[in-house]
BALOVO-292418 format. One record per residue (C-alpha): x, y, z. Coordinates in steps of 0.1 Angstrom, whole numbers, plus 5000, padded with zeros to 4 digits. Layout:
<pts>
XYZ...
</pts>
This chain:
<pts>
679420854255682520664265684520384243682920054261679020184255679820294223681019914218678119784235675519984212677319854182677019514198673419554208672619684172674319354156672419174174668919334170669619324134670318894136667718874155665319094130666718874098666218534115662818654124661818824089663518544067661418244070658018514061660318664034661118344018657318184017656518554000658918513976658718143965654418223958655118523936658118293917657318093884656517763896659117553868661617773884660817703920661517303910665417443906665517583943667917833953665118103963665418273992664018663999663518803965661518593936664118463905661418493883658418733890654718583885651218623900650318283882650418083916647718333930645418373895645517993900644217973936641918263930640118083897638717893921635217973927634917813959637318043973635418363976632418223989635018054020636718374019633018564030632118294056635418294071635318644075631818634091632418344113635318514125633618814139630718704149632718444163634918684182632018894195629918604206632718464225634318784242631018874252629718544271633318474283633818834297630218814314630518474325634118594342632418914359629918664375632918454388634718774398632118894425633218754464628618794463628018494441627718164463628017894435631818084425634117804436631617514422631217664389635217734384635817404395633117294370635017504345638217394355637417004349636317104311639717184302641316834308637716574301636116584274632916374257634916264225634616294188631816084186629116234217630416574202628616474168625816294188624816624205625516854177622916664157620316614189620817014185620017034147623117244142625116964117624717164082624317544096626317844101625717824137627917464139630917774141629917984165627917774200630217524203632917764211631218034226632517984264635817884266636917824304641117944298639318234285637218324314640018264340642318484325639518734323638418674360642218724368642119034358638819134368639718964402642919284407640519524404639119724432636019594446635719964461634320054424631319864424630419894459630020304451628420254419625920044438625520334459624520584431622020324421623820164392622619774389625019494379624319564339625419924345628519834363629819554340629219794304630220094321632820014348634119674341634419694308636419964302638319914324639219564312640319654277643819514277642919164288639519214260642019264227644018974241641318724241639718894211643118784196642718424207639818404198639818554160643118394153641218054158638218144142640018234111642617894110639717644119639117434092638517074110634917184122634017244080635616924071633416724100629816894100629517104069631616924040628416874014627717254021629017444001627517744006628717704042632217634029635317834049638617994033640517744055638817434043639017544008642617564009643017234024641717103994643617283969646417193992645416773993645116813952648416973945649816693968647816393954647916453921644216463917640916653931639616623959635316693958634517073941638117083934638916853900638717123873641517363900643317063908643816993867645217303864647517263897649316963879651217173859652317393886654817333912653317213947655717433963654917733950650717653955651817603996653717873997651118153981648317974001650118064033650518404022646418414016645718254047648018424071647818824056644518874066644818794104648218944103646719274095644619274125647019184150649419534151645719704164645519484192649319454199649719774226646819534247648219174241651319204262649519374292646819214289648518854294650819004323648119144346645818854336648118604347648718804384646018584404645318254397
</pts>
């Protein structure tokens, strides 16, 4: 190895490491301000390790008995979310994929035209209560089942596959079921995680949909929303509805240190699923986004 690449390698190294340390810090810091002692946080001066080691911020947000019951439906709205949503998106794109179906250009364009109108706030309500699904667990899962960015950048992908493959699978007698589960499919697992990405991460970090149709449910209640309360009562001073005995005891801790440990709680779960679907999420967007 001559002189110059040894300096370039030292330079390159440098600035893999900046880049690692701006990327780390801001992640590092939120972990170690919710595991510091909340009088202490008030002084400042906290940055990757805590000055004064507690769990107190997260016995706090844990006494909560609201939590663990938004911390089950969260959990369950986010996979049957996911599942319910890859599936119908993935078949709807397969349908939308094939040169055979007349109605292709219509329905995209119909698709297309969903992404930039929509009804409002108020019809939305209107029709989710014409469909009896105000106060249900089903409020999180329909609305969203089809989404058309979804379908497009699974019909992309779909679209640079050979057409060759069903056309010979046709031959050997294999109906369109058969060649969507056992052709398609598999052959579409890098643009699948991707979506399944998309669609868990929003599944899991929706919290307006509680706050509009399910608020007076309790047992309906998601992670998200709780938080957002525990949040509103550290910052207000007082409770918020099912939240005035936590929001007592948030008074005498810092609000600083409640934000920072409740980002910790929300965002460690998701974050643990994402390095399983990280080998698909790059390729997947890539050869998604080939055809338009």
């Amino acid at each position: 190895m001559s002189k110059s690449e040894r300096v370039f390698d030292i330079f390159l190294y440098i600035l893999l490491g900046l880049v690692m340390i701006v990327t780390l810090y801001p992640f590092l810091n939120v972990l170690a301000i919710s595991f510091n002692e909340s009088t202490d946080t008030v002084r400042g001066g906290i940055y990757i390790f805590p000055r004064a080691w507690t769990l107190e911020n997260y016995e706090r947000i844990f006494s909560y008995t609201g939590l663990i019951q938004g911390f089950k439906i969260s959990i369950l709205r986010t996979v049957s979310g996911t599942i319910l949503g890859l599936a119908s998106s993935a078949m709807l794109a397969f349908t939308l994929s094939r040169p055979d179906f007349r109605a292709r250009k219509f329905v995209s364009v119909f698709l297309a035209l969903t992404m930039y109108f929509s009804g409002g706030m108020v019809p939305m309500y209107i029709l989710m209560k014409d469909l009896n699904l105000i106060g249900t667990f089903w409020i999180y899962i329909l609305p969203g089942a089809v989404s058309a960015f979804n379908v497009f950048v699974i019909r992309s992908f779909m679209d640079g596959l050979p057409y060759a493959l069903q056309e010979s699978a046709k031959l050997d007698g294999a109906n369109d079921f058969l060649i969507f589960y056992k052709i398609i499919l598999p052959l579409c697992k890098p643009v699948l995680a991707t979506i399944a990405l998309f669609l868990s991460v929003g599944q899991w970090n929706e919290w307006f949909t509680t706050y509009l149709y399910n608020g007076n449910k309790p047992h309906l209640t998601t992670l998200q929303y709780e938080l957002m309360k525990v949040l509103s009562s550290t910052n207000q001073g007082s409770g918020m509805a099912n939240a005035n005995d936590l929001a007592q005891q948030m008074a005498q801790i810092s609000p600083e240190s409640i934000k920072m440990a409740i980002t910790i709680v929300v965002t460690v779960p998701i974050l643990v699923v994402y390095p399983f679907l990280q080998k698909y999420f790059v390729n997947g967007m890539t050869l998604g986004a080939v055809k338009a």
